[in-house]
N, C-alpha and C positions, 0 to 999 in steps of 0.2 A: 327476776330476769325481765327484761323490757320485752315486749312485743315486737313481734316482725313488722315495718311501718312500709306499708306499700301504695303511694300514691299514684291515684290515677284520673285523668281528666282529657278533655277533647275540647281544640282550639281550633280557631279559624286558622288559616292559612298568613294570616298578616300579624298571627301570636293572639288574638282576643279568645277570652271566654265568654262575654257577653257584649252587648251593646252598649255605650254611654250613660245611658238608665239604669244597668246594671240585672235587667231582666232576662229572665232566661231565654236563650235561643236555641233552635234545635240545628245540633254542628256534627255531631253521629250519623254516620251512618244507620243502616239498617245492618248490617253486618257487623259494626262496632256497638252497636246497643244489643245487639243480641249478647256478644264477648259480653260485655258488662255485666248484664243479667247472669251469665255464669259463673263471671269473677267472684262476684260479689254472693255467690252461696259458699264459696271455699272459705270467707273469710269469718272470725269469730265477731266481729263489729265494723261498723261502715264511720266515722268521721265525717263533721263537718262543720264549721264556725258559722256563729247567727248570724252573719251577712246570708251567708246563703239560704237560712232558713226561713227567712223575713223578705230575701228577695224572688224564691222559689216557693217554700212551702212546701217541700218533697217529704214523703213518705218512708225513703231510705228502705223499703222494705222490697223482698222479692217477691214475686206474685208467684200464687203456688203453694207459699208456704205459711204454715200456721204460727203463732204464739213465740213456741220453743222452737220452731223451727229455723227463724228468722234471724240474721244477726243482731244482735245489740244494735243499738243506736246510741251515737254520743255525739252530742254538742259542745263545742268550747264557747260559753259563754261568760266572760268575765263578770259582765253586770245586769244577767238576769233580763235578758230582752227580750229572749224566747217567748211569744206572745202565748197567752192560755189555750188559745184556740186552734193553734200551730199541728200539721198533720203529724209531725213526729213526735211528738209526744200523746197520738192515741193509742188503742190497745191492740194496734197490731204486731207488736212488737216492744221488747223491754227497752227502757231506754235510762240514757245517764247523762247529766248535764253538768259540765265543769264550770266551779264559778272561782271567781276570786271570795277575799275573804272576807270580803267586806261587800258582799251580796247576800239580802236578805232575803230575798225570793224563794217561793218553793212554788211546786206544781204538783198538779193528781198524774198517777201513773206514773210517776218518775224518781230514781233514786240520783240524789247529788250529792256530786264530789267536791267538795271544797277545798279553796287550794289554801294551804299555811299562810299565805301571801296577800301581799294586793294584787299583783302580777301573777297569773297561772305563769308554772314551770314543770313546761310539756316533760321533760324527759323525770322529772317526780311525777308525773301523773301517769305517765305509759310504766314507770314500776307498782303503782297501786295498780292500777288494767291487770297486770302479769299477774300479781297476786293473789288476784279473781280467777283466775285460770285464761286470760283471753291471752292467746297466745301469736294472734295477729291480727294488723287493724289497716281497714282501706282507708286511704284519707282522702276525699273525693271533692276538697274546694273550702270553699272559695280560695283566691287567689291570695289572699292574705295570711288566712291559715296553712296551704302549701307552703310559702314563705317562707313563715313561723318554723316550721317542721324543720327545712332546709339549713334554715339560719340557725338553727338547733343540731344539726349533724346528726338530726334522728329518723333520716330518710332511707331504706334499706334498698328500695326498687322504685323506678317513675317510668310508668308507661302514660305515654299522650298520642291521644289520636289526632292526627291534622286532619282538616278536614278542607276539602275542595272550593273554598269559599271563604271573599272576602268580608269582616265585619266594618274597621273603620273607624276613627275616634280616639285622640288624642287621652282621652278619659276610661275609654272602656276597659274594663280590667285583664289582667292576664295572668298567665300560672302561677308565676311570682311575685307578687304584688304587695303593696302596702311600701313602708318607708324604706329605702336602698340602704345595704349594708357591703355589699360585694367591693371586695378590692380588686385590681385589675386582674387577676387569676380568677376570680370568681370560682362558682362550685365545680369540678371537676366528675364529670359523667361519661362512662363508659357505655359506648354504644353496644349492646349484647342484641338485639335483633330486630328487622325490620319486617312489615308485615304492609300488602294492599289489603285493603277492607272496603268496599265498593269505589265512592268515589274518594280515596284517602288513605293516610297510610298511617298503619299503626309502630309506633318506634319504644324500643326496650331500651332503660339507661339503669344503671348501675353507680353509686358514688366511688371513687378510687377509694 
């Protein structure tokens, strides 16, 4: 059985996740980082594609918590760019790096899952996940892997925080990002609830 897939991220006001550069910005609130910090111990693993961990370097981990405590960490990396030195892949947390199949990479501290394929094919991957017992997964970015997920029909929940502020930039990325596949209907999301979180509001969507 596939994993509960629950995406969640927080954008400027004008749709950006980061700057032009593609650097991180801080677009949370204090009231929407705290949710986060919460979210993210309910969940059995945290998601997230090596743009983001090449352009952030995040840790993925909750502070507080130890070893076993912590979710999983997983990387979709196709061709192994996850740098050696990279904070998610130290020992504070177990971690798992998805490649394609034709990546010869390996890392210390890290178990990888390799795809049948040259193309990772997310919803074969999210049934190995299940199989392991992880029985749901935050998917927290980048913009491209959102997408991915999307454009894969293996999105179960998308909560995004707006945040009170504009970024700017014809380039800068956003929730859904990478190559357009949407035909004029596009993905269909049901708004289940809305929330202020300081200066910004947090919004609940649902796929039909």
């Amino acid at each position: 059985m596939k994993p509960f897939v629950h995406v969640n991220c927080a954008m400027s006001a004008d749709g950006k996740l980061a700057g032009p550069d593609r650097k991180q910005v801080r677009i949370s609130s204090d009231e929407d980082m705290l949710r986060v910090k919460t979210l993210r111990r309910s969940y059995d693993a945290i998601l997230v594609g090596v743009g983001t961990v090449i352009a952030d370097d995040p840790h993925l981990t909750v502070k507080g918590l130890n070893y076993d405590e912590n979710p999983i960490r997983i990387v979709i990396d196709p061709n192994g760019r996850t740098p050696d030195s990279a904070a998610v892949i130290d020992e504070r947390a177990p971690t798992i790096i998805v490649t394609s199949s034709l990546c010869t990479k390996e890392w210390k501290n890290v178990s990888i899952l390799k795809s049948e394929n040259e193309t990772i094919d997310l919803a074969q991957c999210l049934e190995i996940l299940g199989g392991i017992g992880i029985e749901n997964v935050l998917v927290e970015g980048g913009g491209e892997t959102i997408a991915s997920f999307f454009k894969a029909g293996l999105v179960n929940r998308y909560t995004v925080f707006v945040s009170g502020m504009i970024i700017g930039g014809r380039t800068s990325p956003t929730p859904a990002d990478g190559d357009g596949w949407l035909n004029t209907d596009g993905v269909k999301l049901k708004l289940i609830s809305s929330e202020v979180l300081g200066n910004g509001v947090l919004m609940t969507f649902e796929p039909y």
